[in-house]
BAVEXSE-780203 format. One record per residue: x, y, z of N, C-alpha, C, O in turn. Coordinates in steps of 0.05 Angstrom, whole numbers, plus 5000, padded with zeros to 4 digits. Layout:
N
XYZXYZXYZXYZ
...
***
This chain:
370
264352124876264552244849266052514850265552694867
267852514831269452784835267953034819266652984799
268153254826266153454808266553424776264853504760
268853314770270153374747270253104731272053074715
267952864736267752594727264952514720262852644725
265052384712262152304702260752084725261951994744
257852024718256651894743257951604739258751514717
257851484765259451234773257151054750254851114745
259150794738256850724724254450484739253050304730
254950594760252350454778250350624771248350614786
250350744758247551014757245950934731243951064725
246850734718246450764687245550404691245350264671
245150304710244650054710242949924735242049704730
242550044759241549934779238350084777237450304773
237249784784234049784783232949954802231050104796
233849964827232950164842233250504837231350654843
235850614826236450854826233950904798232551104797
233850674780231550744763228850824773227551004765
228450694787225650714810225751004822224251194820
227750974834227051294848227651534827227351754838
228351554799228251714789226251694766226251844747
224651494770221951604757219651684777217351684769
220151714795218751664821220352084825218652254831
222952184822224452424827222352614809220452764815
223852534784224352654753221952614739221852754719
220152484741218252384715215652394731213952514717
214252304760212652314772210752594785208452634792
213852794781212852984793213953324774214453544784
213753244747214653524733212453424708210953234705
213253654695211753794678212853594646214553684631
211653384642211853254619210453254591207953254590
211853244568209953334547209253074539210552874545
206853084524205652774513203952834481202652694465
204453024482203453124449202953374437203053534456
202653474420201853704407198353794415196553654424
198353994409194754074403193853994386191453984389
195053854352194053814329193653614336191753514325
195053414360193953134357191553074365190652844368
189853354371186753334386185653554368185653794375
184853464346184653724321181853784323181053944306
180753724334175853684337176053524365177453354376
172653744372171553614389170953264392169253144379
172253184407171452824405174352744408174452524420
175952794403178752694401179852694423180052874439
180952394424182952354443185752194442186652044424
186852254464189552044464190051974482189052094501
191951734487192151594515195351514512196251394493
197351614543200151674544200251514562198151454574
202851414567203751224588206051254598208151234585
205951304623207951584641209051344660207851314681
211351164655211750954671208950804673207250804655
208550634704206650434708203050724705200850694715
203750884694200851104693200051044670201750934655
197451094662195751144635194651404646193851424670
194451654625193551834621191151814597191151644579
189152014599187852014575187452344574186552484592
188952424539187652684540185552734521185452624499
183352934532180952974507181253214505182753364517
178953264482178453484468175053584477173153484464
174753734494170853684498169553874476171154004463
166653904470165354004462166254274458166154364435
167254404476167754704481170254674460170154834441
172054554460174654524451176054524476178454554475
174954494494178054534520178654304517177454134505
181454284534183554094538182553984560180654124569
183453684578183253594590184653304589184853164569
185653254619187753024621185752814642183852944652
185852574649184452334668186652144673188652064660
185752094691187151884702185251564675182751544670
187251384664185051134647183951004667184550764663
182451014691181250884706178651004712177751234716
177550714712174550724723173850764743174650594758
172150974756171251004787170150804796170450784820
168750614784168050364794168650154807167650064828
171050064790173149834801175749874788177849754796
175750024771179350154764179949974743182149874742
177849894724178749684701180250064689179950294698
181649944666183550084644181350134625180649944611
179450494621177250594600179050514576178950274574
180650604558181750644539184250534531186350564542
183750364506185950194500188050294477190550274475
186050414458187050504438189650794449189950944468
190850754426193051044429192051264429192351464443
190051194405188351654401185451504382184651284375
184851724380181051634367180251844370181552044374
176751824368174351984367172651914382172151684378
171352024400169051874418167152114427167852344433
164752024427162752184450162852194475162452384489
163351924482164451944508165651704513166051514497
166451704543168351554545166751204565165651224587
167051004555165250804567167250624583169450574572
166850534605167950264616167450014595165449984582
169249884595168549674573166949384596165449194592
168249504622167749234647164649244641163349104626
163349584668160149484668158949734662156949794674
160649954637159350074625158250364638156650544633
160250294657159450654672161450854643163250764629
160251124642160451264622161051504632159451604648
163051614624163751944623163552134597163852104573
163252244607162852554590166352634580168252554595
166852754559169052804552170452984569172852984566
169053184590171053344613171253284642171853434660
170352944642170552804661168352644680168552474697
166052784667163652774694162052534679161652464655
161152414711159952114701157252114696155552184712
156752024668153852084659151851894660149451924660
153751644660151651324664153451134687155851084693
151051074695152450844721151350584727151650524750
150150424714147650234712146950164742148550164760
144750114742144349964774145150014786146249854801
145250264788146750454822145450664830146850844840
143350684829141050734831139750724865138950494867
139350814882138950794912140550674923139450544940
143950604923145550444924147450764942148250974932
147550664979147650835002150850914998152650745001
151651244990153651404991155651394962158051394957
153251384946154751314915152951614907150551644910
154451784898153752034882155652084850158052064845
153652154836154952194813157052374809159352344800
155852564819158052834824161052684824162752644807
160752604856162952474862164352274850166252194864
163952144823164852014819166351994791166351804775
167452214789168252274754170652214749171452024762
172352314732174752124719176052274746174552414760
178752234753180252314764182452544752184352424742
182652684750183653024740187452924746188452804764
188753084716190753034713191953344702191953414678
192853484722193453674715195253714675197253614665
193553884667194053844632194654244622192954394630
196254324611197554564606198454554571198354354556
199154814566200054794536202555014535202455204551
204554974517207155214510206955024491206454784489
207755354469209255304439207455104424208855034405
205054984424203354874415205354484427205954304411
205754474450205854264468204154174483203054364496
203353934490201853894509203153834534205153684533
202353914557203353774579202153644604199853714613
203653454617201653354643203853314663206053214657
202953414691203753304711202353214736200553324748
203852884744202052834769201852884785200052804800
204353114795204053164818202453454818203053654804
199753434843197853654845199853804856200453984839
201153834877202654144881206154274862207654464867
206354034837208854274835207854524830205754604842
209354694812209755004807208354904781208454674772
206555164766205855134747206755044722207954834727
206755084700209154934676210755184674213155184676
209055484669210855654668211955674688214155594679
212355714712214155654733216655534726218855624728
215655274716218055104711219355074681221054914671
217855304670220155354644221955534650223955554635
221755664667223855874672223656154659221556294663
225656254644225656504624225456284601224556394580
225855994596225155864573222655954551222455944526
220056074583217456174567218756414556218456404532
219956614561219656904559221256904529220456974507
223956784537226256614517224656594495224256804483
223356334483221456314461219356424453217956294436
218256734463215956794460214856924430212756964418
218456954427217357154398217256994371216757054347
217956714388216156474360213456434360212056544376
212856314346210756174340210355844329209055744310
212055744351212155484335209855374337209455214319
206955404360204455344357203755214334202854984332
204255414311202855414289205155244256204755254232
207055134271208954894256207654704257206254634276
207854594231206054314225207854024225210254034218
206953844231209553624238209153454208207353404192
211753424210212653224178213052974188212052814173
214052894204214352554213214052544246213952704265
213952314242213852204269214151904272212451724269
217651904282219451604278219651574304219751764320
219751314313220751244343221951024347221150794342
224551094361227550874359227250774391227150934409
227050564394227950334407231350284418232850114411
231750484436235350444439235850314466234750364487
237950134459238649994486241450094493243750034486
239650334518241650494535239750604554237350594551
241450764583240850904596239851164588241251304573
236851254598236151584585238451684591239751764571
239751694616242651874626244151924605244752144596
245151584591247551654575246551794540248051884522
243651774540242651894518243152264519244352414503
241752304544242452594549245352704543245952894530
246752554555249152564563250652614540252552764539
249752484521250652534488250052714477251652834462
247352814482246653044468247853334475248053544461
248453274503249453524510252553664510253153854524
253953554494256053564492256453484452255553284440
257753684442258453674414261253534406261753474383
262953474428266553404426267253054417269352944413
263052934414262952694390262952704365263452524349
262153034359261553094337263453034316262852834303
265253134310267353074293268552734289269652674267
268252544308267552264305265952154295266251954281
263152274302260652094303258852214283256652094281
259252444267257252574252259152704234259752934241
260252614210260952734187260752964166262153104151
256952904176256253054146255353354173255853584168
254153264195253653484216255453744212254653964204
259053634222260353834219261554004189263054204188
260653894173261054044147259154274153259854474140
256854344169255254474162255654604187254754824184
256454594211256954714236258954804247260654794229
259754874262262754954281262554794297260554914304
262754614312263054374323263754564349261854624363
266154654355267154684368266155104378267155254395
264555134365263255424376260855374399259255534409
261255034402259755064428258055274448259155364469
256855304445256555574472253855464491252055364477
253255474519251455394537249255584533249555794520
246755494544244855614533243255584566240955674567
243755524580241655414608243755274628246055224622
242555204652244155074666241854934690240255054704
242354704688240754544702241254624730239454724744
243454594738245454614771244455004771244455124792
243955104748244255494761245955674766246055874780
248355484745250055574758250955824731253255894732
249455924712248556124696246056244724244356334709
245456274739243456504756240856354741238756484744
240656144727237756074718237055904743238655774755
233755934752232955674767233355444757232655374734
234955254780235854994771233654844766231454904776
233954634749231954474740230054364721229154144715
229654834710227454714686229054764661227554914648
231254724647232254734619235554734624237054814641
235654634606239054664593239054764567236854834558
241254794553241354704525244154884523245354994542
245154874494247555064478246055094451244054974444
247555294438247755324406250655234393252655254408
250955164371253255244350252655404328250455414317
254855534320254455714299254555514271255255274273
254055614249253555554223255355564214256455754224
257555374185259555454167257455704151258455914157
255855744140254655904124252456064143251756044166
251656264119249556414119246556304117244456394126
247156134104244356084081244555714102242655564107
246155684107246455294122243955274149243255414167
243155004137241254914153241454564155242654484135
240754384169240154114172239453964155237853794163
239853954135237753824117240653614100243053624106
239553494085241553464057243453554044245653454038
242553754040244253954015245154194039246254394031
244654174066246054314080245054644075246654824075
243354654073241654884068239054904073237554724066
238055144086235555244094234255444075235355614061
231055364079230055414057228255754060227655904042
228055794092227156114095227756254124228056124144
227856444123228356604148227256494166226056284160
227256564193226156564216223656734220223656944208
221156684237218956874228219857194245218657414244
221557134255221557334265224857614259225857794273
225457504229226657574216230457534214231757474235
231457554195234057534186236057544214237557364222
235457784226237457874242237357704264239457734278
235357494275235657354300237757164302238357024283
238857124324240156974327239656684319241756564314
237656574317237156404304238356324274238956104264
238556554266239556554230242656404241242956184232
244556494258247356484247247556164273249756044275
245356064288246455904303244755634303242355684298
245055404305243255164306243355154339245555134351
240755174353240255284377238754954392237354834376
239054874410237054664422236254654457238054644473
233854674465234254684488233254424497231854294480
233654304525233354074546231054064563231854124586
229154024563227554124587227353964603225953784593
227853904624228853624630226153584639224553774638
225353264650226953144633226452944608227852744602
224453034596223552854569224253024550226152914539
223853234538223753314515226653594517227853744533
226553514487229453664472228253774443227453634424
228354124445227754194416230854314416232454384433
230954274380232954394363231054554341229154484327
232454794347230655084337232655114307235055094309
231555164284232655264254230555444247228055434249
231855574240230455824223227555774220225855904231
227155514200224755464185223855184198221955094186
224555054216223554874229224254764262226054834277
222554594266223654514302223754274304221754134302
226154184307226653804309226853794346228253914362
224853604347223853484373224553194385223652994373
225953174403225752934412224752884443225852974463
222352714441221552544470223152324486222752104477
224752334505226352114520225252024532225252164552
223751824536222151594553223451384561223651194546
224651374589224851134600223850954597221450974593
224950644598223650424593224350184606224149964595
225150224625227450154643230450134648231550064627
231850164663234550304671236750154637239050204634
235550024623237349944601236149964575236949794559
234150144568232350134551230450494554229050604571
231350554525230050814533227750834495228750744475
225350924495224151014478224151314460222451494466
225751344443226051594430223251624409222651504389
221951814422220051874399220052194381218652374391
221152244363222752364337220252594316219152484297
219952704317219452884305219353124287221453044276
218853344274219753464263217053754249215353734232
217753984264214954114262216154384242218254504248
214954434221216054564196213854844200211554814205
215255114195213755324183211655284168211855084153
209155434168207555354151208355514120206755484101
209755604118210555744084211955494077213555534059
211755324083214355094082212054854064211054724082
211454804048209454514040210654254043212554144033
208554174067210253864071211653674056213753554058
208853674032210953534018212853653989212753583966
214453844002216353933989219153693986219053504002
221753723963224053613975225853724001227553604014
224854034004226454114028226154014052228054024068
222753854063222453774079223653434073224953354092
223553344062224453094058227553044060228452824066
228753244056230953224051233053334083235253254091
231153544095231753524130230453374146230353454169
229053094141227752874153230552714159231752634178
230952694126233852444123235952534133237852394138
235852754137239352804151238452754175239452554185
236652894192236552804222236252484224237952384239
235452404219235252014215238252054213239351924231
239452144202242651994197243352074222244251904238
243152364231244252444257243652254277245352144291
241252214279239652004307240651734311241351624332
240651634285241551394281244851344280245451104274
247451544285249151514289249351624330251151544344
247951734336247651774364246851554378247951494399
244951434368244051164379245350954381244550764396
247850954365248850774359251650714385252450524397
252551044383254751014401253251054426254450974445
250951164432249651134461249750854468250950764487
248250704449249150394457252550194469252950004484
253850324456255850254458257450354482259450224490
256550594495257250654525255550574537256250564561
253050484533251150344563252050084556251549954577
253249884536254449644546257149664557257349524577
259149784552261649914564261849904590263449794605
258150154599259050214639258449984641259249924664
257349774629255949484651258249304651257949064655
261249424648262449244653263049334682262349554691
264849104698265649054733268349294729269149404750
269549364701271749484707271249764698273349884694
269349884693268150154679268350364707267450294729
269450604702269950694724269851014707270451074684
268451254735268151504722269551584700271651444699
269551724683271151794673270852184675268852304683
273852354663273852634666272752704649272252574628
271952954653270053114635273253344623275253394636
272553444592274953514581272453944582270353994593
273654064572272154334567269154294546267254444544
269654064533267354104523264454014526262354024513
265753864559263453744564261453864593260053764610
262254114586261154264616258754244617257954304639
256154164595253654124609253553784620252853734643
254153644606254853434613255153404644253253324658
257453454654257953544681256653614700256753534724
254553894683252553964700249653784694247853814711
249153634676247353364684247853244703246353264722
249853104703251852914729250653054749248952974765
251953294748251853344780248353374788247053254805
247753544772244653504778242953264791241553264811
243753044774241952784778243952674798243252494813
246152774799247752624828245552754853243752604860
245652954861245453194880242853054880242552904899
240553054861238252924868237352614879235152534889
239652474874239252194885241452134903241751894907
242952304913245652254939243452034953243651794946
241452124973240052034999239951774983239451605000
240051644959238951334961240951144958240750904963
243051284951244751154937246651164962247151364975
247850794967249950824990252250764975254450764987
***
C-alpha cells in the first residue's frame, strides 16, 4: 500500500482480517454501550453484545455502576436475555443460583457441604465499567490504560460541557451492508459532501474542512484514542436541523468555538459525536461481520431545549436524511471493493484523515496479513 492510497480492498472483505480486528480494536479498548439515563433507579439493567461477549450493566442499591460477564458461575448458561429491565437480582434461569445486583452470589441450591465451592468465590465475573460526558463504558481487557488515558486531551478538550446532563430524543438503528472501515472512512472526509448531501452544504463550508485529532499522532496527540475535524457554518444563527437553524447558544456561551463550527470527534473505534451548540448527534459503529455493520443513531438535546418541541423534530429529520444518504453510498463502495478488479485508490487533500485511518488500521494488522 502506498502512503498516499487507500486500504487494498482485501481489508474490507476477508473473514480473518475481521477476526483479528475485533480481537485488535474491539476486545481490548474502551467501548461505549449506553448512557447513565439508560440505568435511571436502583434495579435497572442492560445487557450489550461486544462480538461473540454478553455484558450485563446494573444499577445497585447504592446507585453505583457495575458491568458482568452474562454468565453463570455454575455452568455458564446465558443469566439475561432481555436488552434492559428492572430486577432485584439477578437469577440463573438453568438451576437458579442468584446474584446480588454488584455481583456477589446470594443463592446456590444444594451446594451446601459440596468440597471447594465458596460463595465468596463465586460471583459474576467483573467487567471493567467507567463513565465520560454522561457515557457508559466497558472494556475487556483487565490491563489497558484507563478510559481517561485513552481519551487523550479528548477528556480535558470537552470538559467545559456538560453534555452529562443532554437528554436523548431518538434512538434509530440502520442495518448497512458494508465494511465498519468504509463507514468510517466516509465520515471522515467531507469531499462527498457536495455529491452526496445537498441540503448539508447549504448550511456548511464543505470545504473549511479542518482536522481535529489524529489517530497515527501525527498532530503530537497519542495515537489511537480520537480523530475528528470541524466545518465552519454559512451563518451565524445555522445549525442541522430543517430550517437550517439553531435554536440556542452553547452552555458555555456565544464566543466558543462551537457557535461558528459543526465540530465531530472519532473515538475509535465505535462511537462518533457531532457537537452543535444546542445538541450532540451520536453514532455507535458495531461490527457485524466483515460485510455488515450495525449503526445505532442518536441524538442528546440541551435541557432548555423541550423534547417535544418542532426544533427537535425537525434536527431528527435532517440527520435521518444525512445518515440515510451516507449509507447509501457506503453500500455502494463495499460492493465495488468486492470486485476481482477494485484496486487502492489515491487519497486527494481532502481526504487526509481518511489516510490517517488507513494507515492506522494498516500499521495495526501488517503481522497478519500476507
Amino acid at each position: 500500500m502506498k502512503s498516499s492510497s487507500s486500504l487494498p480492498p482485501l481489508y474490507y472483505h476477508d473473514s480473518k482480517i475481521y477476526e483479528k480486528e475485533m480481537d485488535l480494536f474491539f476486545a481490548r479498548r474502551w467501548l461505549p454501550v449506553a448512557r447513565e439515563e439508560d440505568l435511571p433507579a436502583p434495579g435497572a439493567f442492560i445487557v450489550r453484545n461486544i462480538g461473540a461477549e454478553s455484558i450485563i450493566i446494573t444499577r445497585d442499591s447504592d446507585r453505583s455502576i457495575h458491568a458482568f460477564h452474562n454468565v453463570c458461575r455454575h455452568r455458564g448458561a446465558e443469566l439475561l436475555e432481555e436488552e434492559k429491565g428492572s430486577t432485584d437480582v439477578i437469577q440463573c434461569k438453568y438451576h437458579a443460583w442468584t446474584y446480588s445486583l454488584d455481583g456477589k452470589l446470594v443463592g446456590a441450591p444444594f451446594m451446601e457441604g459440596i468440597e471447594d465451592f465458596s460463595m465468596e468465590d463465586c460471583g459474576l465475573l467483573d467487567v471493567r465499567v467507567d463513565s465520560w460526558q454522561g457515557f457508559l463504558f466497558v472494556n475487556l481487557d483487565e490491563s489497558a490504560p484507563s478510559l481517561r488515558e485513552s481519551l487523550g486531551d479528548l477528556y480535558d478538550k470537552l470538559a467545559r460541557f456538560r453534555f452529562g446532563e443532554f437528554r436523548r430524543a431518538c434512538h434509530i438503528t440502520y442495518d448497512v451492508r458494508a465494511n465498519w472501515k468504509i463507514i468510517q472512512e466516509n465520515n471522515l472526509e467531507c469531499y462527498h459532501c457536495p455529491s452526496v448531501h445537498p441540503t448539508l452544504v447549504q448550511i456548511i463550508k464543505w470545504d473549511s474542512w479542518k482536522g481535529e485529532g489524529s489517530l497515527c499522532g501525527s498532530d503530537g496527540q497519542k495515537g489511537g484514542a480520537y480523530t475528528g475535524a470541524s466545518v465552519v457554518y454559512k451563518e451565524d444563527d445555522a445549525g442541522v436541523s430543517s430550517s437550517g437553524k439553531r435554536e440556542v447558544p452553547p452552555q458555555t456561551g456565544e464566543g466558543d468555538v462551537i457557535s461558528q463550527r459543526l465540530v465531530f470527534y472519532y473515538q475509535f473505534p465505535v462511537l462518533q459525536i457531532n457537537l452543535a451548540p444546542d445538541n450532540l448527534a451520536a453514532h455507535y459503529f458495531w461490527p457485524d461481520g466483515p460485510d455488515r455493520t450495525r449503526i445505532e443513531f442518536e441524538i442528546y438535546f440541551d435541557p432548555r431545549i423541550p423534547l417535544d418541541s418542532d426544533y427537535v423534530t425537525s434536527t431528527v429529520e435532517q440527520w435521518e436524511v444525512i445518515n440515510k444518504e451516507d449509507w447509501h453510498v457506503c453500500e455502494l463502495n463495499h460492493k465495488g471493493t468486492a470486485s476481482k478488479f477494485a484496486r487502492p485508490g489515491l487519497f486527494n487533500n481532502y481526504e487526509f484523515l481518511v489516510k490517517d485511518f488507513d494507515t492506522f488500521v494498516l500499521n495495526s494488522l501488517e503481522s497478519i496479513v500476507s
